[in-house]
C-alpha positions in Angstrom: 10.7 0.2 -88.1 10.2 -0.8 -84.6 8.0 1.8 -82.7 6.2 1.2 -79.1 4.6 3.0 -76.4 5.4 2.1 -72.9 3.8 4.0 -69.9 6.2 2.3 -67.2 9.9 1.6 -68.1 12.8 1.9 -65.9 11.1 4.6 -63.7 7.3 5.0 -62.7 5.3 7.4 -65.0 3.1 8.2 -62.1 5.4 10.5 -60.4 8.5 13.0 -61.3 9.9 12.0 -65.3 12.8 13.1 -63.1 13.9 8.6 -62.8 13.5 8.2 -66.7 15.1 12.0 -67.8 17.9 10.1 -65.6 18.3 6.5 -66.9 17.9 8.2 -70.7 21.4 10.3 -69.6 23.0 7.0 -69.5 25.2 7.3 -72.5 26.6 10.9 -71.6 27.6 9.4 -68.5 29.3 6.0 -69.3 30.4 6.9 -73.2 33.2 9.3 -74.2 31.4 11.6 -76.3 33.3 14.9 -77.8 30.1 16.5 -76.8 26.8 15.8 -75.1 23.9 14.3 -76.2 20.9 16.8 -75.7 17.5 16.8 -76.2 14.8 18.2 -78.9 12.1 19.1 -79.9 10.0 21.1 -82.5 11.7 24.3 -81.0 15.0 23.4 -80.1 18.0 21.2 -80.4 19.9 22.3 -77.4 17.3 21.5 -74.7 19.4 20.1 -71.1 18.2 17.6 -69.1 16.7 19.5 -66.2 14.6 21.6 -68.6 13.1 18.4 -69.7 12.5 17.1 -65.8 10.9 20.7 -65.1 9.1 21.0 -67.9 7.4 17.7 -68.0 6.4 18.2 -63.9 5.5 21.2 -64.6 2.5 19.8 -66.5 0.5 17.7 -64.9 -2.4 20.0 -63.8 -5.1 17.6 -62.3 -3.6 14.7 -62.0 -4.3 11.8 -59.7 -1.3 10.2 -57.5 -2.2 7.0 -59.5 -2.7 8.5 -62.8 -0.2 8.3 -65.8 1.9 11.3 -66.1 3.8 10.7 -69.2 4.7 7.8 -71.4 7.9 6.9 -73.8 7.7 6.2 -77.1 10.8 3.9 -78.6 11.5 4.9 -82.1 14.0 2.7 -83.6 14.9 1.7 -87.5 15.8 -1.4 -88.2 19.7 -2.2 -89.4 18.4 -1.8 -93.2 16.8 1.4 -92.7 19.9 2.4 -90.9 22.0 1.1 -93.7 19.4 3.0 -96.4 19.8 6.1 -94.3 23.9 6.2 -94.3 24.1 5.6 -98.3 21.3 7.8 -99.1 22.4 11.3 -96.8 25.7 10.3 -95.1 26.4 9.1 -91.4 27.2 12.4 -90.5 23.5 13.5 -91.6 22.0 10.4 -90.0 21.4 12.1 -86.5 19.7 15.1 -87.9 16.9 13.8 -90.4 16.2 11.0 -88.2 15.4 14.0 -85.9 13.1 15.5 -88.6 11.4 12.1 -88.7 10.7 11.9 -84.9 8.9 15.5 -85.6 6.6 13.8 -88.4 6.0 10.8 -86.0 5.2 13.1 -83.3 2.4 14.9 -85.9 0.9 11.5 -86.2 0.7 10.8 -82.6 -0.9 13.9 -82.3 -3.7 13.7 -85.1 -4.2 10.0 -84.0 -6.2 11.0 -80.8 -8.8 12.8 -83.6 -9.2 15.7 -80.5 -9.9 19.2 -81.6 -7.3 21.5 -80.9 -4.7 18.8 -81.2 -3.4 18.1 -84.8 0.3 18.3 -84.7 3.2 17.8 -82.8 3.1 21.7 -81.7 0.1 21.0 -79.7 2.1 18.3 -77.9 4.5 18.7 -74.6 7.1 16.1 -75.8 11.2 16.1 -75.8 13.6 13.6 -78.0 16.9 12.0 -77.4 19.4 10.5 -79.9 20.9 7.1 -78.5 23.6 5.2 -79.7 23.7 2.0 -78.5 21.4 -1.0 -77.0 22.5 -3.2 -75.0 21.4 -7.0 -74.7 19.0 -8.0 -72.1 17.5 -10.8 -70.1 14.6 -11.0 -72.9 17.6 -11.7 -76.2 17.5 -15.5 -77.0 21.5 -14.6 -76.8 21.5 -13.9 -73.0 19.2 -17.0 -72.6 21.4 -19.6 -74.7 25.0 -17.7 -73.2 26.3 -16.3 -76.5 25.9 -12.9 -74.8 26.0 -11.2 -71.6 23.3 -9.1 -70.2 24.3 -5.3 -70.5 26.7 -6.4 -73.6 26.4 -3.8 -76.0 25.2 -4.6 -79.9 27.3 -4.6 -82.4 26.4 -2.7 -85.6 24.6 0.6 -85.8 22.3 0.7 -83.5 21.0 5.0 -83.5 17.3 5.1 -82.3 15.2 8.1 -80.6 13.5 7.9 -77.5 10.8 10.4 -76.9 9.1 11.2 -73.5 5.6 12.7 -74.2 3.2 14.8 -71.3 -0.2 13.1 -70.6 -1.7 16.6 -70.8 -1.4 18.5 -74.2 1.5 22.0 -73.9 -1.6 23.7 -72.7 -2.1 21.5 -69.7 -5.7 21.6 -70.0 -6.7 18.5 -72.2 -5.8 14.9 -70.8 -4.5 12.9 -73.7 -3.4 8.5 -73.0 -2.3 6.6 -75.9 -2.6 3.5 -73.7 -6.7 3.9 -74.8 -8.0 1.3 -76.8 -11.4 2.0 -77.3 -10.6 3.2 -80.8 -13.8 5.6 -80.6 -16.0 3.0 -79.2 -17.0 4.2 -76.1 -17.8 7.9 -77.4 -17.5 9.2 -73.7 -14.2 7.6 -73.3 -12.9 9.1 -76.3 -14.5 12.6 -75.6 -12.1 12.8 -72.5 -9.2 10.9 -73.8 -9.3 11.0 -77.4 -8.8 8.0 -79.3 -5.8 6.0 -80.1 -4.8 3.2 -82.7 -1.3 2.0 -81.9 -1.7 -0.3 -84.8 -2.5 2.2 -87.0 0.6 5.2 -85.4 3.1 2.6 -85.8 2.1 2.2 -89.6 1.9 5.6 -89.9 5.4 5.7 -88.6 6.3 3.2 -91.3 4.8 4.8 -94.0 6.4 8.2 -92.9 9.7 6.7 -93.2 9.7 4.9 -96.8 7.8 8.1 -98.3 10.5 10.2 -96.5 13.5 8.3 -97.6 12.5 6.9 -100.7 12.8 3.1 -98.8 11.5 0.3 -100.7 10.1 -2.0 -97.8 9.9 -5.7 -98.3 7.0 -7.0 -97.3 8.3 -9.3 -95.0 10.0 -5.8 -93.1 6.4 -4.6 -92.6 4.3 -4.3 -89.4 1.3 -6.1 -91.2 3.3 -9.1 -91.9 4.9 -9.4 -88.4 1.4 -8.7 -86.9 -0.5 -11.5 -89.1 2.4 -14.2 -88.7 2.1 -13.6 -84.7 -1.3 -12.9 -84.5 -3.6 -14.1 -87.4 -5.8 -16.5 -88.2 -5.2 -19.3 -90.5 -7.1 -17.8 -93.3 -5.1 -14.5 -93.1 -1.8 -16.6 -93.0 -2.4 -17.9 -96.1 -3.6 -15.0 -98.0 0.0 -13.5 -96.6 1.6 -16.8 -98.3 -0.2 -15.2 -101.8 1.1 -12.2 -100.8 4.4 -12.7 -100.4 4.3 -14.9 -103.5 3.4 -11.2 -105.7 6.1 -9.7 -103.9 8.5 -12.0 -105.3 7.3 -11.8 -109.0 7.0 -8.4 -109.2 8.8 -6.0 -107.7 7.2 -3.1 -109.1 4.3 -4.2 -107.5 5.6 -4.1 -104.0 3.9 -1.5 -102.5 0.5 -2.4 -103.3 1.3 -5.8 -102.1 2.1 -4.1 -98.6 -1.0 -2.5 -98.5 -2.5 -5.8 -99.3 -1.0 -7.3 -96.6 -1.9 -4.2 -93.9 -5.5 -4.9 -95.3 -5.1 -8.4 -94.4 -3.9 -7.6 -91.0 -6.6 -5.2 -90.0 -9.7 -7.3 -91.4 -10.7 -5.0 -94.4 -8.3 -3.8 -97.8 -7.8 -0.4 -96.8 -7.6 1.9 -100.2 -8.3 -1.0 -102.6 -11.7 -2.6 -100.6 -14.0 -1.1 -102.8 -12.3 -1.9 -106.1 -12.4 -5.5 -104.6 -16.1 -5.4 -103.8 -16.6 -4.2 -107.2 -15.0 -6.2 -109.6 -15.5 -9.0 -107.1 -12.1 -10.6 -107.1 -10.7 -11.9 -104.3 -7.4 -11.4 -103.4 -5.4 -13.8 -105.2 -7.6 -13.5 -108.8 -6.4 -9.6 -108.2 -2.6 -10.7 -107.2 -2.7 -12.3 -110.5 -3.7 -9.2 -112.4 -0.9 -6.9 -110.5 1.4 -9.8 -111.8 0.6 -9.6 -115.6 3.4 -7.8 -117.9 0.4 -4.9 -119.0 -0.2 -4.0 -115.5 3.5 -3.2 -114.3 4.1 0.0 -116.2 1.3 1.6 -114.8 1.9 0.7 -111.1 4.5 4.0 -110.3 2.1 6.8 -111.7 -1.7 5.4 -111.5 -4.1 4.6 -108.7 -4.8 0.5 -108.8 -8.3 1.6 -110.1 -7.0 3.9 -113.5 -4.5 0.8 -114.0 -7.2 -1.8 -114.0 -9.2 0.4 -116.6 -5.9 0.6 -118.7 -5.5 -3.2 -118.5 -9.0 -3.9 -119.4 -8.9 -1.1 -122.4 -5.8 -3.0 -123.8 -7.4 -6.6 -123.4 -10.4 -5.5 -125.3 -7.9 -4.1 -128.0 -6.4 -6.8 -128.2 -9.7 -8.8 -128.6 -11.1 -6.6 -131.1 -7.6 -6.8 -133.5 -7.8 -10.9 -133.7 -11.2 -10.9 -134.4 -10.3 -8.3 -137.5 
């Protein structure tokens, strides 16, 4: 799952969203759809164009000349979640959960600025738009070795969601960027902006969508492991080589392993850290205990911890019979 934030593309987001409502029209223009593609949000399905021009400048109360007035947010499965999403509800149901999705997403961009008064979607000035297609560009190692030409349409299915989102909440009263990084470290900062992980919304958007449609994510599909192989140091790139060796032995053990890895990639273990600090294993002496046989069965309906106590129990069992 491939989501980004972008606060300039194709138009300046410090004037009218009337340049990008435009460019985003593109495939109702230049494709021969039985209908038009319109926009969304939590209240509608059937929103035009201009409504989303009007009500987007319509919303910028206080606002410098040089200030951000709105930012895009890509939203865009990869060809296996695509693939996942056709068998599991049909193509012609594709368009509408995906839809439902961008809603959830939207909830998480919201709680990530931790602001009061804004905790879902709802409290958010913000408008979707189904598009079909992408085209290749200057950046695609096909433009650059002349396989492709630039503004050649992909092949396969290629359905993703653009959102354009209002720098102030639907009140217009509370300034909200996504584009701050102080993650809550500069507590005045974050009292007028909120705070904002990007890491941690674009996980979120992961997670929402394999707990959503029932997707079993390899780990080499996942942001963490993308993020450690193109950023990370050499000790985390080779506790993602143990990783990815779990993954392979045990499947049933997959999603753990994936919140290993997200561990890895942000510095700490997440959910299991303080069973690590506990038991003191490090990661691969607790790899190899997620890969014994009396550990698997546990995996789909106990916590790591309750599974760790079971494996224990039946060791000392065990114990206890041969010495009978």
């Amino acid at each position: 799952m491939y989501i980004n934030i972008t606060d300039n593309k194709e138009a300046s987001n410090r004037g009218s969203s009337g340049g990008l409502v435009n460019y985003l029209e593109k495939e109702n223009r230049t494709e021969e759809l039985k209908q038009p593609e319109l926009w969304f949000n939590e209240n509608r399905q059937d929103v035009e164009a201009y409504e989303v021009r009007r009500a987007m400048d319509g919303n910028n109360a206080k606002l410098g000349r040089n200030e951000a007035k709105f930012f895009l947010i890509n939203i865009s499965p990869s060809q296996k979640e695509l693939e996942h999403l056709r068998k599991s509800v049909g193509d012609a149901d594709m368009k509408n959960v995906l839809k439902v999705y961008t809603e959830k997403v939207m909830d998480e961009y919201a709680k990530n600025f931790r602001r009061s008064g804004i905790n879902s979607n709802k409290d958010l000035l913000w408008f979707g738009k189904v598009e079909h297609n992408r085209y290749y560009s200057h950046k695609d190692a096909a433009v650059k070795d002349g396989s492709r030409k630039r503004g050649e349409k992909k092949s396969g299915n290629q359905m993703h969601i653009q959102v354009i989102v209002s720098r102030r909440n639907i009140t217009n009263k509370i300034k909200l960027s996504p584009m701050n990084s102080s993650k809550g470290r500069n507590a005045e900062h974050s009292r007028k902006m909120g705070q904002f992980d990007r890491m941690a919304f674009k996980q979120c958007g992961e997670r929402l969508f394999d707990e959503q449609f029932g997707f079993e994510r390899n780990l080499k599909d996942t942001l963490a492991y993308a993020n450690i192989l193109k950023n990370g140091t050499l000790q985390q790139r080779e506790q993602l080589d143990v990783l990815l060796e779990a993954s392979m032995k045990n499947y049933q053990s997959r999603s753990v392993v994936n919140e290993l890895a997200l561990g890895v990639a942000e510095g700490i273990f997440s959910s299991v850290g303080s069973m690590l600090e506990s038991t003191g294993k490090t990661v691969g002496e607790f790899l190899e205990v997620l890969m014994e046989p009396a550990f698997i069965p546990d995996i789909a309906s106990d916590t790591i911890e309750e599974a760790e106590k079971k494996r224990r129990r039946k060791a000392r069992q065990q114990e206890q019979g041969m010495q009978r």
